[in-house]
Each structure stands twice: as C-alpha cells, then as structure tokens.
Jmol script that loads the backbone (N, CA, C; Angstrom):
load data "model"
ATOM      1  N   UNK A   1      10.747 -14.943  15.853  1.00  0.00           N
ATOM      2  CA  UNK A   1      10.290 -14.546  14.545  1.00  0.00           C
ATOM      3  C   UNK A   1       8.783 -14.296  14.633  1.00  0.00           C
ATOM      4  N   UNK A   2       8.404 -13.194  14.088  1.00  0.00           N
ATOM      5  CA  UNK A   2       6.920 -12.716  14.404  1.00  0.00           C
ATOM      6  C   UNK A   2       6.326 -12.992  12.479  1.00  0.00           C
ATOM      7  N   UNK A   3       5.777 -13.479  12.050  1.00  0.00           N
ATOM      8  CA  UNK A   3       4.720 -13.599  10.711  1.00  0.00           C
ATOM      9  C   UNK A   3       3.376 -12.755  11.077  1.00  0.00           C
ATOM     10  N   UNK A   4       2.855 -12.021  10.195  1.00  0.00           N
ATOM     11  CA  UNK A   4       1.626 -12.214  10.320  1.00  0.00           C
ATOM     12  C   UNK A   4       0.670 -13.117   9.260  1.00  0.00           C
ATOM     13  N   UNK A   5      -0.571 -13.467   9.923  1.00  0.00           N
ATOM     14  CA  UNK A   5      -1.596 -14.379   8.670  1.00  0.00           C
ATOM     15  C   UNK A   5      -3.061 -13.776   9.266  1.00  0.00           C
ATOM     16  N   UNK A   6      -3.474 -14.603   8.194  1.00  0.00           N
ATOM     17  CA  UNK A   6      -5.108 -14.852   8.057  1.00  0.00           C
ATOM     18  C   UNK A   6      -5.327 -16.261   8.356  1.00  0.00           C
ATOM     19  N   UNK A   7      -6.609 -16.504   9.442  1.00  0.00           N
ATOM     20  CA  UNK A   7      -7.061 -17.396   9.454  1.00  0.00           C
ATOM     21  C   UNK A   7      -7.841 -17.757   8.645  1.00  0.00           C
ATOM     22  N   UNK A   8      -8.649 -18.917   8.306  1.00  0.00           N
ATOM     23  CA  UNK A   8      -9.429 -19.367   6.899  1.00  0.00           C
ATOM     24  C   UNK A   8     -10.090 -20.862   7.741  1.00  0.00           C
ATOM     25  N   UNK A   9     -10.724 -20.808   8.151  1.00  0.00           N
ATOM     26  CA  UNK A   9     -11.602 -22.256   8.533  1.00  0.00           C
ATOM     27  C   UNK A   9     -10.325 -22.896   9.435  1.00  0.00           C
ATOM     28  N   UNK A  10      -9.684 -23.784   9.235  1.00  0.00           N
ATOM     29  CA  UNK A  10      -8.777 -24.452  10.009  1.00  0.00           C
ATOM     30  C   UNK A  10      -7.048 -24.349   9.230  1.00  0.00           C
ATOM     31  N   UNK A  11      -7.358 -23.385   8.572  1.00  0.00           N
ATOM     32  CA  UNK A  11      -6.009 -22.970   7.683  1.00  0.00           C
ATOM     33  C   UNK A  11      -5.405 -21.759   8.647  1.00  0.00           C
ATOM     34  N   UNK A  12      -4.111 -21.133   8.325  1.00  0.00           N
ATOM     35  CA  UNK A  12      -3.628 -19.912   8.443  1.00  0.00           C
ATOM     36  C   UNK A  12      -2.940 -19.706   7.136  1.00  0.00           C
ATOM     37  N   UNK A  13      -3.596 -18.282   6.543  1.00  0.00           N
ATOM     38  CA  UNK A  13      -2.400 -18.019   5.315  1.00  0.00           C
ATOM     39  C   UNK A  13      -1.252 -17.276   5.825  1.00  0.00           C
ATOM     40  N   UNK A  14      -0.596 -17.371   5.842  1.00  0.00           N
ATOM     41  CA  UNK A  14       0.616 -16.413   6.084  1.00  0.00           C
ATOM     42  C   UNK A  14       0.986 -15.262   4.950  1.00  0.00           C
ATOM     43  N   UNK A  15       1.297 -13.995   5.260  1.00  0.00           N
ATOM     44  CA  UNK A  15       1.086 -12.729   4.659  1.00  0.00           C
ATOM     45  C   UNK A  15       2.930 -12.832   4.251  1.00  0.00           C
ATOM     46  N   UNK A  16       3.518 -13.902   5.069  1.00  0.00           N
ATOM     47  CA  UNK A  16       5.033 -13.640   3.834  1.00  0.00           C
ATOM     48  C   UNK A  16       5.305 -15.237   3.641  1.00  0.00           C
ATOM     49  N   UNK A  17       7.158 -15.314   2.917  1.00  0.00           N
ATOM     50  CA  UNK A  17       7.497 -16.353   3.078  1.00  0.00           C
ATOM     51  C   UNK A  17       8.448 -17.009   4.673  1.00  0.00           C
ATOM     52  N   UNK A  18       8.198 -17.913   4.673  1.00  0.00           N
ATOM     53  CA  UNK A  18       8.849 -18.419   5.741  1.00  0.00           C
ATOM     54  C   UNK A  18       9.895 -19.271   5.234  1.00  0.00           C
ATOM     55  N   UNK A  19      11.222 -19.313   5.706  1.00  0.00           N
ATOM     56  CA  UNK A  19      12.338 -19.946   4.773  1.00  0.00           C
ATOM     57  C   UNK A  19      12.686 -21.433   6.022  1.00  0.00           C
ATOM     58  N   UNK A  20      11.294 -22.343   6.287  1.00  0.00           N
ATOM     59  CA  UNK A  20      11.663 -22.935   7.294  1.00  0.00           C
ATOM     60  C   UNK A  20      11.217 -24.658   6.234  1.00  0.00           C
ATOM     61  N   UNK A  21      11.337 -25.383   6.310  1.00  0.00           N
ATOM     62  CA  UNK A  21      11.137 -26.406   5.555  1.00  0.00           C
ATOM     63  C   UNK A  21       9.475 -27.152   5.602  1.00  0.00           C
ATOM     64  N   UNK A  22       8.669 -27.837   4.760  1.00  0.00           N
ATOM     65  CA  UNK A  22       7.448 -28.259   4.301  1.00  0.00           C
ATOM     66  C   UNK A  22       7.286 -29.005   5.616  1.00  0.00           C
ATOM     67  N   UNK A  23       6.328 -29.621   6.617  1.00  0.00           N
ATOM     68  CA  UNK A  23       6.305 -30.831   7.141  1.00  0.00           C
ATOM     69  C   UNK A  23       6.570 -30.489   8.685  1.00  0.00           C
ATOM     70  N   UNK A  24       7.496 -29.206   9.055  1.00  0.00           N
ATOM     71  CA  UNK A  24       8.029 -28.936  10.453  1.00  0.00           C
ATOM     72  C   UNK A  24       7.197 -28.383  11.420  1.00  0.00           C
ATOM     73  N   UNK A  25       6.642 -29.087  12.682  1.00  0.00           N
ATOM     74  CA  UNK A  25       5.790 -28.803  13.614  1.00  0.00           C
ATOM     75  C   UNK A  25       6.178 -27.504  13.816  1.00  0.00           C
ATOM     76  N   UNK A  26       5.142 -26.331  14.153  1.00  0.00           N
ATOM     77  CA  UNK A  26       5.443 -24.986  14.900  1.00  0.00           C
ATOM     78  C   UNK A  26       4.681 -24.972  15.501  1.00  0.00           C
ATOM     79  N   UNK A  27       5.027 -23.756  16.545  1.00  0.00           N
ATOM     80  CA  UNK A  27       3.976 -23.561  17.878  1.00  0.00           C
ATOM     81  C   UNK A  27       3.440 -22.248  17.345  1.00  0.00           C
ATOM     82  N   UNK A  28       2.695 -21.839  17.587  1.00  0.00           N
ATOM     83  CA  UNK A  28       1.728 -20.457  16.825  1.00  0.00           C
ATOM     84  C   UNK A  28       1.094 -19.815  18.174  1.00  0.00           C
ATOM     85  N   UNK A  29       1.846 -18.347  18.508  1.00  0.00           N
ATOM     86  CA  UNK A  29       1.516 -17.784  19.852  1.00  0.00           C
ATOM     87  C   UNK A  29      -0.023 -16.449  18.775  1.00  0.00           C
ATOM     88  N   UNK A  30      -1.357 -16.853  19.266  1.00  0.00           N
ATOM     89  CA  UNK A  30      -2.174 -16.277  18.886  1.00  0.00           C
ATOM     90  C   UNK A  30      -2.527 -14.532  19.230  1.00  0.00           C
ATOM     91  N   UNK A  31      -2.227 -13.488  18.860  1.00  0.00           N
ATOM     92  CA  UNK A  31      -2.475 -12.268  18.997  1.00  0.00           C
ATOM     93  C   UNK A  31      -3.228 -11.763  18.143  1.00  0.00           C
ATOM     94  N   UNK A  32      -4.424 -11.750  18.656  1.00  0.00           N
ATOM     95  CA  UNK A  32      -5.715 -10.670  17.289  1.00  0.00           C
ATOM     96  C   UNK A  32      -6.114  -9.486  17.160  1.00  0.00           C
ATOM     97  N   UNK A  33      -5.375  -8.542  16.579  1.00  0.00           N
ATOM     98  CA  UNK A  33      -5.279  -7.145  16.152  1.00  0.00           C
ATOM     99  C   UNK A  33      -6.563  -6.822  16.218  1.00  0.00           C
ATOM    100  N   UNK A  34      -6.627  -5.577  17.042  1.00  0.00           N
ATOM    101  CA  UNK A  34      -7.832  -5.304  17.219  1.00  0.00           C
ATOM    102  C   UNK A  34      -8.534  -4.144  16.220  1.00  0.00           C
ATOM    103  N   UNK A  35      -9.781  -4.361  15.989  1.00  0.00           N
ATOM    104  CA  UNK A  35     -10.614  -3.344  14.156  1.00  0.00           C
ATOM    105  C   UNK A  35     -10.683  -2.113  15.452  1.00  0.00           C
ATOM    106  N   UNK A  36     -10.085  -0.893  14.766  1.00  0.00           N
ATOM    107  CA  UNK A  36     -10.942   0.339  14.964  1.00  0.00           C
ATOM    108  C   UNK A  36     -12.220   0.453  14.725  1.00  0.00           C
ATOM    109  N   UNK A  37     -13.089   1.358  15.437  1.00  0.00           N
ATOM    110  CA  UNK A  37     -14.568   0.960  15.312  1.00  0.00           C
ATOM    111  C   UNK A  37     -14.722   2.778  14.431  1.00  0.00           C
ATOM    112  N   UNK A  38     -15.502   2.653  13.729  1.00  0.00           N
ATOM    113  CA  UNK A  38     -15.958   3.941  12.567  1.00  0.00           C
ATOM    114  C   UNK A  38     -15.598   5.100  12.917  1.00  0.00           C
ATOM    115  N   UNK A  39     -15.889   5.202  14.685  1.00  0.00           N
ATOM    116  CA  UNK A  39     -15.762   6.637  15.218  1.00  0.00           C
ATOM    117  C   UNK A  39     -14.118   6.224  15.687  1.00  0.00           C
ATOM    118  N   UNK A  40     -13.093   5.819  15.499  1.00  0.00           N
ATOM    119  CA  UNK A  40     -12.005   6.062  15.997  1.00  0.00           C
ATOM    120  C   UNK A  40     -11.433   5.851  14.770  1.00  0.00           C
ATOM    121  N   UNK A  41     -11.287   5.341  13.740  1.00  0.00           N
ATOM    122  CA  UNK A  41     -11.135   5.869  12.589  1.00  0.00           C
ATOM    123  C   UNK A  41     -10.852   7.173  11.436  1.00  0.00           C
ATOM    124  N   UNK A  42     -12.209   7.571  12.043  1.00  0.00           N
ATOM    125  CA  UNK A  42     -12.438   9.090  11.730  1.00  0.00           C
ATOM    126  C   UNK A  42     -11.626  10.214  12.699  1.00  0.00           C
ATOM    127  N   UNK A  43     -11.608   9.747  13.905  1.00  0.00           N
ATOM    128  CA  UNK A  43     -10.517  10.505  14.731  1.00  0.00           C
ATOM    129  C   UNK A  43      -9.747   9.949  13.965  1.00  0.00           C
ATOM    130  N   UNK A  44      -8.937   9.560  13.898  1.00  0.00           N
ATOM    131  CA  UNK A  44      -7.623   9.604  12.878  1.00  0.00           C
ATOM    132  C   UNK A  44      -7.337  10.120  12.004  1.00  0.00           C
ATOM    133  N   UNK A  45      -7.912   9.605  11.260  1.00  0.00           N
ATOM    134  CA  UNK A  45      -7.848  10.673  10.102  1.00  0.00           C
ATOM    135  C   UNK A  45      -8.299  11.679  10.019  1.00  0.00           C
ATOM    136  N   UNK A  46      -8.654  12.426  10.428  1.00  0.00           N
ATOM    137  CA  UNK A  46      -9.014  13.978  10.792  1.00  0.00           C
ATOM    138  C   UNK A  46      -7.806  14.260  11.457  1.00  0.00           C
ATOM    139  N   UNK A  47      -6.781  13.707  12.350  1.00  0.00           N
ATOM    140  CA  UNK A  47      -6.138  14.364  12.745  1.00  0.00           C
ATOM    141  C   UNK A  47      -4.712  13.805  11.930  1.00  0.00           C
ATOM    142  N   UNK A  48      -4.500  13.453  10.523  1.00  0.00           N
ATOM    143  CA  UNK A  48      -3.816  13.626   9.482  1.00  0.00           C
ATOM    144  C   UNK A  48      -4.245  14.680   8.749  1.00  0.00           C
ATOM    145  N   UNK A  49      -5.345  15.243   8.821  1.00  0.00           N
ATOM    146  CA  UNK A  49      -6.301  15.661   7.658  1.00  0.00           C
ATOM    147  C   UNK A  49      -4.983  17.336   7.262  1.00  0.00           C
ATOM    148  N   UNK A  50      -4.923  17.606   6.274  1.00  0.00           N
ATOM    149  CA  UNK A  50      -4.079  18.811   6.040  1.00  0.00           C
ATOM    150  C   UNK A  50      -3.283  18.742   6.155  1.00  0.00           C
ATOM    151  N   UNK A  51      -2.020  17.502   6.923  1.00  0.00           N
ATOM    152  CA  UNK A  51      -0.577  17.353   7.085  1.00  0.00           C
ATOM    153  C   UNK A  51      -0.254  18.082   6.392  1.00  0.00           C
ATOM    154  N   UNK A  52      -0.218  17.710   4.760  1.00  0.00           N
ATOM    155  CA  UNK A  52       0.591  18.573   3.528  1.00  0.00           C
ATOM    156  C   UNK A  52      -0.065  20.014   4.026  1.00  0.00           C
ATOM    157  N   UNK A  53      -0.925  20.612   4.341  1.00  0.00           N
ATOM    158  CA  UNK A  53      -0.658  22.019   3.800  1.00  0.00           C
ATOM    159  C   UNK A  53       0.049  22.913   4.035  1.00  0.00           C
ATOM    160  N   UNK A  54      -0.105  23.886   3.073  1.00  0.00           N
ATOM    161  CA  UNK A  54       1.235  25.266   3.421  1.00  0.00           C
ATOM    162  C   UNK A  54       2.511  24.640   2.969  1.00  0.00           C
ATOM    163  N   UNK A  55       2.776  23.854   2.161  1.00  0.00           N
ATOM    164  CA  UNK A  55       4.089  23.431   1.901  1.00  0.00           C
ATOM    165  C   UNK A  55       4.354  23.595   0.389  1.00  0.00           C
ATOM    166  N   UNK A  56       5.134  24.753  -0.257  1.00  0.00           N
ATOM    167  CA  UNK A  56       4.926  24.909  -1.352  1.00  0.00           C
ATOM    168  C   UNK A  56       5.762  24.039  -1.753  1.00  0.00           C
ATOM    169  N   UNK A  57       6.567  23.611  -1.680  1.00  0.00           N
ATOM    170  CA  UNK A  57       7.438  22.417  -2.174  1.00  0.00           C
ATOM    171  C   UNK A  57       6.747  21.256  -2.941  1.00  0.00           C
ATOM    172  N   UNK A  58       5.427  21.041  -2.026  1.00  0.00           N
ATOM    173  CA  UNK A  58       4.800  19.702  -2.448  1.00  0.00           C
ATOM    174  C   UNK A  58       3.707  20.497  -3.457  1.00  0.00           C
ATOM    175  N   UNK A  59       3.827  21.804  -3.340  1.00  0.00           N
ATOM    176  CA  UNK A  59       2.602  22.041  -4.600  1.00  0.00           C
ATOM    177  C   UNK A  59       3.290  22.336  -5.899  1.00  0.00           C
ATOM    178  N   UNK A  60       4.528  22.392  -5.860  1.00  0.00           N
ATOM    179  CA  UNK A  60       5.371  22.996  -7.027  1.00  0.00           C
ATOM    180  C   UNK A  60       5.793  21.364  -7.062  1.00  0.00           C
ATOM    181  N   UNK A  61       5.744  20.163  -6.499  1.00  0.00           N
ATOM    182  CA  UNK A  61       5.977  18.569  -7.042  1.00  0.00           C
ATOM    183  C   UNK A  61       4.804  18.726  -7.982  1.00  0.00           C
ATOM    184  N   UNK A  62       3.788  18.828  -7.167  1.00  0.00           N
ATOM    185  CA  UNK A  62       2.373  18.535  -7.881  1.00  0.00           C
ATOM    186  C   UNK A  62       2.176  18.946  -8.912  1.00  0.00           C
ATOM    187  N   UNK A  63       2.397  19.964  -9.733  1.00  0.00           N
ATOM    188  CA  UNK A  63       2.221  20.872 -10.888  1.00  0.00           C
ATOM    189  C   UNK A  63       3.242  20.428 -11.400  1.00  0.00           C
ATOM    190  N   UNK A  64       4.453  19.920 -11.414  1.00  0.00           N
ATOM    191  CA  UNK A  64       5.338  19.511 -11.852  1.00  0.00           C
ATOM    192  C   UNK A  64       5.162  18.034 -12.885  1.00  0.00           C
ATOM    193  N   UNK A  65       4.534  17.195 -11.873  1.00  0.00           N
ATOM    194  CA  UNK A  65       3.785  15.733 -12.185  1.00  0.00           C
ATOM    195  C   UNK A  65       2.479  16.020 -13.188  1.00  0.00           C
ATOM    196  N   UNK A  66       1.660  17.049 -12.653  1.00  0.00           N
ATOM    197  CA  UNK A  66       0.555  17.140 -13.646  1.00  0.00           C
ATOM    198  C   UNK A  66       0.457  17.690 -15.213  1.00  0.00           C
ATOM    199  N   UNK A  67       1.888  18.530 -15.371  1.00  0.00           N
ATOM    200  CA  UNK A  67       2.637  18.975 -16.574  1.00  0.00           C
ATOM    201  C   UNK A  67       2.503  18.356 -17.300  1.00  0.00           C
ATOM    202  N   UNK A  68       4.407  17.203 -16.626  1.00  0.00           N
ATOM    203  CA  UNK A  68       4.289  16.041 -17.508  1.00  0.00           C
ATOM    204  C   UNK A  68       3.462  15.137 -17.996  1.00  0.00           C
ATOM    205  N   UNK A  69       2.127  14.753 -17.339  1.00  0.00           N
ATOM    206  CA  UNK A  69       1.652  13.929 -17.604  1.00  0.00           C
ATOM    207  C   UNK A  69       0.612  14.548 -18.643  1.00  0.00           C
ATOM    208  N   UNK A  70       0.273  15.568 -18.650  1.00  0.00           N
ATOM    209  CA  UNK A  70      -0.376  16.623 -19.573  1.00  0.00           C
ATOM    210  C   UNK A  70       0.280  16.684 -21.105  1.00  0.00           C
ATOM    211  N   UNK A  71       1.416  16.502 -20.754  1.00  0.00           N
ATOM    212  CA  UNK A  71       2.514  17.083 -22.091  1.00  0.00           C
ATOM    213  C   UNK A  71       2.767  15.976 -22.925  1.00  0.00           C
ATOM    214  N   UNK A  72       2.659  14.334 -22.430  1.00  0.00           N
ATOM    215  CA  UNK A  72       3.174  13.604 -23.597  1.00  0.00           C
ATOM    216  C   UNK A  72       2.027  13.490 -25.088  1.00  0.00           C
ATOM    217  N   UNK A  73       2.984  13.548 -25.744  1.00  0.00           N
ATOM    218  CA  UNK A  73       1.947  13.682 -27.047  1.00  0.00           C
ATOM    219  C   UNK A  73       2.263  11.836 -28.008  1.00  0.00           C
ATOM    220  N   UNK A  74       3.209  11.167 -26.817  1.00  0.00           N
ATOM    221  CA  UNK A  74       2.811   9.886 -27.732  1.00  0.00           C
ATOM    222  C   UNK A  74       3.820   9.717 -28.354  1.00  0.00           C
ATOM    223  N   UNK A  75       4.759   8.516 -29.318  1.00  0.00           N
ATOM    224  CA  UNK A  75       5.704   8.512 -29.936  1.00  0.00           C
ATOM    225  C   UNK A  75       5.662   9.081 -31.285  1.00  0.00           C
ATOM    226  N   UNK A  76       6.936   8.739 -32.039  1.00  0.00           N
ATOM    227  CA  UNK A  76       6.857   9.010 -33.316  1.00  0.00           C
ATOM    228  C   UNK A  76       6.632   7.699 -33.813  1.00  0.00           C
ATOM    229  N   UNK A  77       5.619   7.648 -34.923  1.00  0.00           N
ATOM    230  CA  UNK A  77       5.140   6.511 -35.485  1.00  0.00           C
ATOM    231  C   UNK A  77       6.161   6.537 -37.365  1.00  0.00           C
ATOM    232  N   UNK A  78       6.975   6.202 -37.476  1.00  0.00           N
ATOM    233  CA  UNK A  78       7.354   6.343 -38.786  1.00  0.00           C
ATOM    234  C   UNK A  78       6.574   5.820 -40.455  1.00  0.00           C
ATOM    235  N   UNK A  79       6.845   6.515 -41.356  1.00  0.00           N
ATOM    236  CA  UNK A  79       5.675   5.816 -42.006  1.00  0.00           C
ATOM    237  C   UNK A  79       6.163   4.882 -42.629  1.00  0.00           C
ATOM    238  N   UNK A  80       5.400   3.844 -43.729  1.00  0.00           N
ATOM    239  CA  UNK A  80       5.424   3.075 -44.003  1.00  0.00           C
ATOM    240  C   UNK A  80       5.138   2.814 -45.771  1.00  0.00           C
ATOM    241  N   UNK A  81       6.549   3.015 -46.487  1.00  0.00           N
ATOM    242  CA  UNK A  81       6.409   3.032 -47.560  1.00  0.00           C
ATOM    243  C   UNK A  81       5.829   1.616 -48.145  1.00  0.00           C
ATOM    244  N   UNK A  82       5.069   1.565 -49.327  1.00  0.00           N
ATOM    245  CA  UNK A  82       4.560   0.835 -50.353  1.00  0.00           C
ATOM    246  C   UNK A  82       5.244   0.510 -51.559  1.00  0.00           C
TER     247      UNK A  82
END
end "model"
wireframe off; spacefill off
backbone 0.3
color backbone group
C-alpha cells in the first residue's frame, strides 16, 4: 500500500484515509518527490501550451457555456399581496 503525506516537525499528515486501526506500529519506506526547478517547469508547460487548438468542437463547448451563463436572467419572484 503506497499513501502519500506531508511531513510537519516530527508528524506525517497523510493526504488520505487509511482504514488500518489507531495505535498500530508501521514501517514508513521514505521517497521525496523531487520540485521541478522554474526552468523545467516552463519546459512543460510550453510544451502543453496550444494542446486545444484547431479543435472546433471545444470552441463551439465554449460559446455554448458562455451563452448560458450570459442568458440566466434569475428566477421568478412572485408578488406579494397585502
């Protein structure tokens, strides 16, 4: 079973649940993910950069979403006789 966590001073948080009981010794095999540094980063994402384009599909979603969200005008409020 692989978890991942955060260390914290002499804590580990763990990033899920573990369905193992309160109190039970574990052994913890340490692997520390290594940070991309600014310039390998940016290679990356530059080479996502434009995935979507040329795909009219996703531009006719897009205009589709920006419609609706353009178009609601809100409920009907009924009035309120005296």
């Amino acid at each position: 079973m692989k978890v991942k966590g955060i260390k914290r001073g002499q804590s580990i948080e763990l990033l899920e649940e573990l369905n193992i009981p309160d109190g039970i010794e574990i052994t913890i095999e340490v692997a520390m993910t290594s940070s991309l540094s600014e310039q390998e980063r940016l290679t990356r994402l530059n080479q996502i950069f434009g995935a979507w384009k040329n795909q009219p599909a996703l531009d006719q979603t897009f205009a589709e979403i920006d419609s609706e969200r353009h178009a609601y005008q809100g409920r009907v409020i009924e009035p309120i006789d005296d």
